[in-house]
C-alpha positions as CSV (number, residue, x, y, z in Angstrom):
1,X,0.0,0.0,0.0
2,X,1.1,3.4,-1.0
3,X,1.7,6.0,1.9
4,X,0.7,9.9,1.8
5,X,3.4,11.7,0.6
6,X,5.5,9.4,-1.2
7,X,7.2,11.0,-3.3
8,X,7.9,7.8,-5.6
9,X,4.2,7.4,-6.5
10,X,3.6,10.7,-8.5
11,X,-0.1,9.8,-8.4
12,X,-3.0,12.3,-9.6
13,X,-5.6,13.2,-7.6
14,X,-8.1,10.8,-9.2
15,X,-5.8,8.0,-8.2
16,X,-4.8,9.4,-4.8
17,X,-8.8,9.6,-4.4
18,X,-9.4,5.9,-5.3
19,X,-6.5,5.0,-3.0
20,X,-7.8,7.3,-0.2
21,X,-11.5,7.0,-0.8
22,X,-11.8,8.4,3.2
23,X,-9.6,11.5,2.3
24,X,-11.4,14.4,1.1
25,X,-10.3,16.4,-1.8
26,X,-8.6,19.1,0.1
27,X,-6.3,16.1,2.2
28,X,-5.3,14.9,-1.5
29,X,-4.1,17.9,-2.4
30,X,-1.8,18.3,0.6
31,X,-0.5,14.5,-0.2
32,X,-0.2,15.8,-3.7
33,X,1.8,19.4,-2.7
34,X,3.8,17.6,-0.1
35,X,5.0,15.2,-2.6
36,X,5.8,18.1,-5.5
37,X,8.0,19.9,-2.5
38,X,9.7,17.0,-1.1
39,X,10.7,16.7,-4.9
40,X,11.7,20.2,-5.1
41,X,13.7,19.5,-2.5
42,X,15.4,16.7,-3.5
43,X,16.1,18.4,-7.1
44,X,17.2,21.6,-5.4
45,X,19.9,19.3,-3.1
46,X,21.2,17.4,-6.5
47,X,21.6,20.7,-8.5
48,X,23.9,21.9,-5.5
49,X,25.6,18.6,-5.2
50,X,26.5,19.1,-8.7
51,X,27.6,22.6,-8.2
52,X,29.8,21.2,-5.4
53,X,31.8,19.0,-7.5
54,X,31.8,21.5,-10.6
55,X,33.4,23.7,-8.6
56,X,35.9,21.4,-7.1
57,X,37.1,20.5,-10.4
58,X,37.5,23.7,-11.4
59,X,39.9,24.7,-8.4
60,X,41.9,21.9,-10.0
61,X,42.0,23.9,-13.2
62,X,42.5,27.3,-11.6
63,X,46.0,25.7,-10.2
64,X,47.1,24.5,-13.6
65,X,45.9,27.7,-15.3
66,X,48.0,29.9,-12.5
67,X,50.8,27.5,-13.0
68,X,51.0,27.7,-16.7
69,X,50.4,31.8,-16.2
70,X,53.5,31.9,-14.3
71,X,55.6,29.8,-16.2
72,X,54.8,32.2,-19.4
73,X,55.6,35.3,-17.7
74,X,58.9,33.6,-16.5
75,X,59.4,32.8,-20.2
76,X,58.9,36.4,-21.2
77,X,60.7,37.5,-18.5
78,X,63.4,36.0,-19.9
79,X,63.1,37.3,-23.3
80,X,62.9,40.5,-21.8
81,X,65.8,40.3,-19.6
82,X,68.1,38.8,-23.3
83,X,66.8,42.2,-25.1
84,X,68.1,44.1,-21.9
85,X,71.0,43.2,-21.9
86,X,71.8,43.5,-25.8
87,X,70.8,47.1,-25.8
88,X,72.9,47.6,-22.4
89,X,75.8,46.5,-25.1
90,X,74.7,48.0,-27.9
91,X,75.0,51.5,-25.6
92,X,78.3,50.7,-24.4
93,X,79.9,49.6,-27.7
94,X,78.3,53.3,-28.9
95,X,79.6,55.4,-25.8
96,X,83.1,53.8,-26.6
97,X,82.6,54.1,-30.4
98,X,81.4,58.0,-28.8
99,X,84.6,58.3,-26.3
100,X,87.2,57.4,-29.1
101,X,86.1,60.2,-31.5
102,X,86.2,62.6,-28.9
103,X,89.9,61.8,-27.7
104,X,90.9,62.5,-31.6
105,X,93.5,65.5,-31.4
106,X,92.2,67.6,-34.1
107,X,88.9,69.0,-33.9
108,X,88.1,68.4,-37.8
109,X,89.0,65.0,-37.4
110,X,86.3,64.3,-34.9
111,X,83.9,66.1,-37.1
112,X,84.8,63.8,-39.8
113,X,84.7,60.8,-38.3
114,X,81.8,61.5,-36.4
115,X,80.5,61.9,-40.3
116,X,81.9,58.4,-41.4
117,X,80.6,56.4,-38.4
118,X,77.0,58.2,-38.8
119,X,76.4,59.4,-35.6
């Protein structure tokens, strides 16, 4: 025999009504609503169950995603720091290129080789 408020029955009020026959239609209806929340309930529970482990697999991915973040930055850094260092050479091989026309005796000189070297 089916109880009141089984949610596993999903009966209509005609069949709640032959069931119940001492019941009057009001009662049904409370069987009936008590069984749609108790549903609603249990639907409500699963979708945040499901949430849960969504959202634990995705703290798993928010670790790789930093991790590979952090190992592209390190990358560029590294790139950066290469270009750094050429144009700290690049500089220095001009300030000598600079310092050697300048300690050229005659002033016309410097001019002209100033001129040849294109600065």
């Amino acid at each position: 025999m089916t109880k009141h408020g089984d949610s596993q029955t999903k009966k209509t009020i005609h069949k709640l009504a032959k069931e119940f026959a001492e019941n009057t239609y009001r009662e049904l209806e409370k069987y009936r609503d008590a069984d749609r929340q108790e549903e609603a309930q249990r639907i409500f529970i699963q979708q945040e169950n499901e949430e849960l482990k969504e959202d634990q697999g995705k703290e798993i991915d928010y670790h790789r995603y930093w991790k590979d973040k952090y190992e592209e930055e390190q990358k560029r850094s590294g790139y950066l720091q290469d270009e750094l260092d050429r144009v700290k050479k690049e500089n220095n091989d001009l300030h000598n290129k600079v310092a050697a026309l300048l300690d050229a005796v005659d002033p016309a000189t410097k001019i002209q080789k100033a001129r040849e070297s294109g600065l």
